[in-house]
Steps between C-alpha positions, in 0.01 A plus 500: 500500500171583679364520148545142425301409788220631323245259277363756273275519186583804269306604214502795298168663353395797342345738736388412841105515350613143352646409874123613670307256207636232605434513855134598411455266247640206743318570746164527322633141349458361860227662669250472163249234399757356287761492725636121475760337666593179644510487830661155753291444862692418768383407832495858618404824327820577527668226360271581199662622198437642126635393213492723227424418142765472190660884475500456138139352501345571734131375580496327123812283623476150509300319826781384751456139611610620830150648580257209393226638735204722443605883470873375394554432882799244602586337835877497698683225538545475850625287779169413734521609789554255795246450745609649845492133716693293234739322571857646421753336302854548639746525242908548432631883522772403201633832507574482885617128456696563242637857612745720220814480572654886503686488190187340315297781657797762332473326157145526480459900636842567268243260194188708614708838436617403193167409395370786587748727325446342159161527549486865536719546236282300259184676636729885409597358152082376415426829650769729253410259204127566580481844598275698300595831327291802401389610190535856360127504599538352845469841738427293837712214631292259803676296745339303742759404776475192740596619810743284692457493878858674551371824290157512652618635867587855256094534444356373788550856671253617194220284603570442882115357540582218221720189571665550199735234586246218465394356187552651136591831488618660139603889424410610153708763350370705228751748277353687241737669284530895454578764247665679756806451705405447845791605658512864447184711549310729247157604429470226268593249735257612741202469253613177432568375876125601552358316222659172552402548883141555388496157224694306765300557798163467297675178349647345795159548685310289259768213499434481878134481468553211222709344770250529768206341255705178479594479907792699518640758706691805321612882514747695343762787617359893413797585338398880610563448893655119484218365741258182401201647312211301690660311768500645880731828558858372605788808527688258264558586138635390194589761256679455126828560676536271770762244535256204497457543124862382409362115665224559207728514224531910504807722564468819715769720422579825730560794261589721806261774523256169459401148429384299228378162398655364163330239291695210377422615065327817571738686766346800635211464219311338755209568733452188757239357655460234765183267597480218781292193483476193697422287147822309376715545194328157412139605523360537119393846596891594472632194331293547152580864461545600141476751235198603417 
């Protein structure tokens, strides 16, 4: 169930070298000369917002009417703000005039339920019918997971100096698969726990620095001691086994002697990852991710 709560963009890709590209290559995209975008003013900075060009074409897309002005700039369409000594206007409170009665007020929560069922079930359907699946070259599978506020309380004890429970916050889980089984131990397995530490924390590092260039904040779990890689020290940790990795769509299974994490294709193939950002699932950053 807690899975379901999660908006999440999956892709699969060949090697997490094709994962760090991207990032670079974004954020070069919008911190270089070339670096175009639309962009709507507001009255305040921060009602100010971009609007990205066509995914498929880019800068070469067509001009959008929406942005007549100089440097493709638009305005809002915004109430005007009323002058503090006008006069007021008193008007009708309908819905306090004209008060539910309680079985109205039933029929429309039982309506609003019902609504709201059939609407997740359409949204898990889209999502089956849509849901990517890897190639025989595909060794790394991405998922970038909106956090919902009732998850977010499990990692705010991993970044106590953030207030994670403000704004966008999305966990990024990274499995690349393995020769090896990961569930038993052998020298083998050893060499090749050591490399994939080595490529992801070298990886993972440059996706947060692409993530800083375009305003963002980011860091990733050392999957060697469980603790974030840049942020402050915190005696929290998050390591492959814990039980907050079944909410991301992993199963932890207890072997006795140990623990392990399970992938959903892979199994115990698997080494994982895990990255947090304040940019959204909608940002093109993580929204136009794609083979490459």
């Amino acid at each position: 169930m807690a899975s379901r709560l999660l908006s999440k963009r999956v892709m699969y890709l060949p090697n997490l070298r094709a994962v760090v590209n991207h990032f670079r290559a974004f954020s070069w995209y919008n911190n270089g000369e070339n670096a175009d975008s639309y962009k709507v003013v507001g009255e305040t900075e921060s009602e100010s917002f971009t609007v990205w060009p066509d995914e498929k074409l880019g800068p070469f897309g067509p001009q959008d009417k929406r942005y007549p002005l100089p440097g493709r700039v638009g305005t809002t369409l915004k109430t005007p703000t009323v002058a503090k000594n006008a006069p007021t206007i008193q008007t009708l409170d309908l819905d306090t005039l004209f008060a539910q009665l309680p079985s109205e007020r039933h029929k429309d929560i039982l309506t609003q339920a019902q609504e709201e069922a059939e609407s997740l079930e359409a949204m898990e359907e889209s999502e089956n019918l849509e849901k990517p699946v890897p190639s025989a070259e595909d060794l790394l599978e991405c998922v970038a997971h909106e956090c919902p506020q009732l998850m977010r309380k499990d990692f705010a004890d991993l970044f106590p100096w953030m207030d994670i429970m403000q704004g966008h916050f999305t966990v990024i889980t990274v499995s690349q698969k393995t020769k090896e089984d990961m569930s038993g131990w052998s020298m083998e397995v050893e060499a090749e726990r050591e490399e994939l530490l080595d490529s992801f924390i070298k990886g993972a590092t440059e996706i947060c620095e692409a993530l800083n260039k375009v305003g963002y904040w980011a860091d990733f779990i050392d999957p060697s001691c469980g603790k974030p890689f840049h942020s402050q020290h915190t005696n929290s940790s998050l390591f492959e086994t814990d039980e907050r990795y079944r909410k991301l769509g992993f199963e932890i299974e207890d072997l006795g002697c140990c623990k392990v994490i399970r992938h959903h294709i892979w199994g115990t193939h698997a080494y994982i990852g895990c990255l947090f950002t304040n940019a959204p699932t909608t940002d093109p950053i993580l929204k136009m991710m794609k083979k490459s």
